[in-house]
C-alpha positions in Angstrom: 63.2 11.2 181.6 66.3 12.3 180.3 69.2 10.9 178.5 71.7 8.5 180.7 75.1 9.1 179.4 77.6 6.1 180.1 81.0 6.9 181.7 83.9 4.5 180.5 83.3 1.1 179.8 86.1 0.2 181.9 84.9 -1.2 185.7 84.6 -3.5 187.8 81.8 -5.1 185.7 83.7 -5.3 182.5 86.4 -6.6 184.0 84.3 -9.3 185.5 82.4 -10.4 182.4 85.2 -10.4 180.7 86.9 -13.1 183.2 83.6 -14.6 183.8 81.5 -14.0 180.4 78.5 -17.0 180.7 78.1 -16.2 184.4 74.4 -14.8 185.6 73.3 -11.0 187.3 73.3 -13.3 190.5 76.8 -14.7 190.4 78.1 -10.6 190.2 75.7 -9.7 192.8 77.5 -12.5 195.1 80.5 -12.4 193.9 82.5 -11.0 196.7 80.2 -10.1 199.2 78.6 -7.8 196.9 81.3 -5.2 197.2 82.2 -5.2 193.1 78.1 -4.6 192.9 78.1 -2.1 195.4 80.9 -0.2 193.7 79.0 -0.2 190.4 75.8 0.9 191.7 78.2 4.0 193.2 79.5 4.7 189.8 76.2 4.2 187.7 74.3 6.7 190.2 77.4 9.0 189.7 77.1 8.8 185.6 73.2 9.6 186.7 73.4 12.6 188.7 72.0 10.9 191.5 68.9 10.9 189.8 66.4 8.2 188.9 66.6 7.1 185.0 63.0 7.4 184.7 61.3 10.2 187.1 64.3 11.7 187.7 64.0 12.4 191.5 67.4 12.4 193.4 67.9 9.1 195.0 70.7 9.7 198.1 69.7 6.7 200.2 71.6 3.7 199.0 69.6 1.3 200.5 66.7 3.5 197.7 68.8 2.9 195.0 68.5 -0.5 192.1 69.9 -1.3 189.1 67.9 -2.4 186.4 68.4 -4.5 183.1 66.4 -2.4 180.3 66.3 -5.4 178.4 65.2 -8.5 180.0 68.0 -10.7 181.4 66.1 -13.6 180.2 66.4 -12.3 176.3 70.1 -13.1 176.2 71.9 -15.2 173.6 74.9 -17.2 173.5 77.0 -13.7 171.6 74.4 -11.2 174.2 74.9 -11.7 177.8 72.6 -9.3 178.7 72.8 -10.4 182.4 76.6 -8.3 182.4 76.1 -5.9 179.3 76.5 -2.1 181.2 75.2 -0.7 178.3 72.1 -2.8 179.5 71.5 -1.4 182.9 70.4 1.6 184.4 69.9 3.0 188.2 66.4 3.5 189.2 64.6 4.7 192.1 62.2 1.8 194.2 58.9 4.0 192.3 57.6 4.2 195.9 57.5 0.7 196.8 59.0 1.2 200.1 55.5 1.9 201.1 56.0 0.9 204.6 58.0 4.2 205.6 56.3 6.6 207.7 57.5 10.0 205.6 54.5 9.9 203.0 51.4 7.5 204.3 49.0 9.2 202.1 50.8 7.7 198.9 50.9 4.1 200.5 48.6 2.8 197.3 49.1 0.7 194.5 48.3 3.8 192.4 51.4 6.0 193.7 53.6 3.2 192.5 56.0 4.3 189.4 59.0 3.5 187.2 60.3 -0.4 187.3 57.7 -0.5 190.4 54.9 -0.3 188.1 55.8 -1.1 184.8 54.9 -4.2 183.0 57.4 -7.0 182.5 57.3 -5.9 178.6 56.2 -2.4 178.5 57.1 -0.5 175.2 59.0 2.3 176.6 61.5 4.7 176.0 65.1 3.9 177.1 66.9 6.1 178.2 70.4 4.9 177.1 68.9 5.3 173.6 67.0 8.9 173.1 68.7 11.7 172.0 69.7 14.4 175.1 68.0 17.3 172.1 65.5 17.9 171.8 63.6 17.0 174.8 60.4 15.1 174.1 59.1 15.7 177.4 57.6 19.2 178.8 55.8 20.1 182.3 52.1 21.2 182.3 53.0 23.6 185.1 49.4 24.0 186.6 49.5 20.5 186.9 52.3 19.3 187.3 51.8 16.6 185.1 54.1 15.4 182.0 53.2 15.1 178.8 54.7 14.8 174.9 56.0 17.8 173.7 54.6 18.2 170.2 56.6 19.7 168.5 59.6 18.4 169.7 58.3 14.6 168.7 57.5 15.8 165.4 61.2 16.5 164.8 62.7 13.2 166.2 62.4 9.2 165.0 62.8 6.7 167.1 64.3 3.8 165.4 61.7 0.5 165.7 59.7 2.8 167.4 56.3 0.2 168.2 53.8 2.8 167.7 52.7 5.2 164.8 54.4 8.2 166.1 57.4 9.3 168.2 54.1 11.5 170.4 52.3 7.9 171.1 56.1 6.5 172.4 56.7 9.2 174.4 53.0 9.5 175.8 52.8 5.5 176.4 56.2 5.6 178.4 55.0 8.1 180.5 51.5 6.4 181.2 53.5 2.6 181.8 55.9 4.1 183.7 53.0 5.9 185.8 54.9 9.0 185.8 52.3 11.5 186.9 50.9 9.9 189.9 50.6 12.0 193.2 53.2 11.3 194.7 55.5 12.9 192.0 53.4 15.4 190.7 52.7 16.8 194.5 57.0 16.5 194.4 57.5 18.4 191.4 55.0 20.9 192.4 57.1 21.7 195.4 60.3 22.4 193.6 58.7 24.5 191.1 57.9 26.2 194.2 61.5 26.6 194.8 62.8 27.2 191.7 59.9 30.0 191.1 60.9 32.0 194.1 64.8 31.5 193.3 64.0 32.7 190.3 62.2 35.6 191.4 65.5 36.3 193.8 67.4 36.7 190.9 65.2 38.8 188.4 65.0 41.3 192.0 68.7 41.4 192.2 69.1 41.7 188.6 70.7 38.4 188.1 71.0 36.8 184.6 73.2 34.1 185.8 70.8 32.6 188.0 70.0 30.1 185.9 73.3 28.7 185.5 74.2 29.1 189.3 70.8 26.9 190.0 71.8 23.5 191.0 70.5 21.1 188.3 69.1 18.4 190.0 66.4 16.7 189.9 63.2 18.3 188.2 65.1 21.4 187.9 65.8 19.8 184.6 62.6 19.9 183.0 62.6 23.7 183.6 65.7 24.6 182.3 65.6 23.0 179.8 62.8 24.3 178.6 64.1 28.1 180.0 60.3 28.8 181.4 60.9 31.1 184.2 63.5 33.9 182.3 
C-alpha cells in the first residue's frame, strides 16, 4: 500500500454533488446510465496508476475495477455527505472474488480473498488517502514474499488517532485485515521479482545505472524501488 494522490477536485462528481448535494452513491451510479460513474472510475484508476489502492496489482479489466467509500457511506452527516465526498473514495481491485474465472482455480478459496473482499465492515486500517508517500512503512520479505512493518520506518512516523499503541501494530493489523499476504498475491509478487531480478541483472551486465529509472513502475515494482534492493 502506497499513498493515493488525488488529481483536481474538479469532475464530473464535484460537479454533481454540488448540483445534487443530499443525493445517495446510488443516484450517481444511475444517474445517466452510469456514464458520469464510468468516467470517474476512468479518472480515479488514472490518479492510481492502474493499480489497486490496497495490494497494489495493476487492475486493466474494467469490468475488475470498483470504487470504494473508505469511510462508510452510512457515517455521513447532514455537513458530510460521505456518499459523494472524492476525497472519500478510492479504486480497488475485486481481492479475488471473481473466483469463478478459470485463470487461477487453485486460489478459488475463502482464504485467497483480499482487500475490500475480505476486510471487515469496520476494520482499523490504514487509508491510503491519508499516510505519508515517505517513508514507506511497508517492506517485502523477499524469500517470502510476504509483507510486513518496516521497523524502522514506523518508529519515525505518527499516525494521527492511530487505534493501536504503535504506528508497527497499524501497519501490521492493515496488512493482516486486508489479508495481504495470501497465495494468491504472494505467488504474484514472487513472479515479478522474478522479472525485475533478471532485468536487473540485464542491466548490471551491460553496465547500466539507469536501469532502475527506465524500469516501468508498476505494480509491485514499487516495493522494490523504493526500497532500492537490487542495486
Amino acid at each position: 500500500m502506497k499513498r493515493v494522490t488525488k488529481s483536481s477536485s474538479c469532475n464530473v462528481l464535484t460537479v454533481y454533488e454540488k448540483k445534487f448535494p443530499h443525493n445517495l452513491w446510488d443516484d450517481f451510479y444511475r444517474h445517466n446510465g452510469s456514464k458520469l460513474y464510468n468516467r470517474l472510475k476512468k479518472q480515479m484508476y488514472q490518479d492510481q496508476g492502474g493499480l489497486c489502492a490496497y495490494c497494489e496489482c495493476q487492475v486493466t479489466d474494467t469490468h475488475k475495477q470498483r470504487i470504494e467509500h473508505f469511510n462508510d457511506k452510512s457515517n455521513s452527516t447532514p455537513s458530510k455527505n460521505l456518499h459523494l465526498d472524492w476525497n472519500n473514495m478510492i479504486g480497488v481491485c475485486l481481492g479475488g472474488s471473481d473466483i469463478r474465472n478459470k485463470e487461477n482455480p487453485q486460489f478459488r478459496t475463502a482464504a485467497n480473498l483480499s482487500c475490500d473482499a475480505y476486510k471487515a465492515n469496520h476494520a482499523k486500517i490504514l487509508n491510503p488517502l491519508e499516510i505519508e508517500a515517505f517513508p514507506n512503512l511497508f517492506t517485502l520479505d523477499r524469500k517470502t514474499c510476504r509483507l510486513k512493518a518496516h521497523s524502522e520506518n514506523c518508529k519515525q512516523v505518527t499516525i494521527p488517532n492511530n487505534p493501536y499503541p504503535t504506528t508497527k501494530e497499524f501497519v501490521t493489523n492493515t496488512i493482516n485485515e486486508l489479508n495481504l499476504n495470501c497465495d494468491r498475491l504472494t505467488t504474484d509478487r514472487h513472479k515479478v521479482l522474478i522479472a525485475y531480478s533478471r532485468e536487473i541483472e540485464k542491466g548490471r551486465r551491460a553496465g547500466d545505472r539507469e536501469i532502475l529509472k527506465n524500469l516501468p513502475i508498476s505494480g509491485f515494482f514499487l516495493v522494490f524501488l523504493q526500497h532500492g534492493e537490487f542495486y
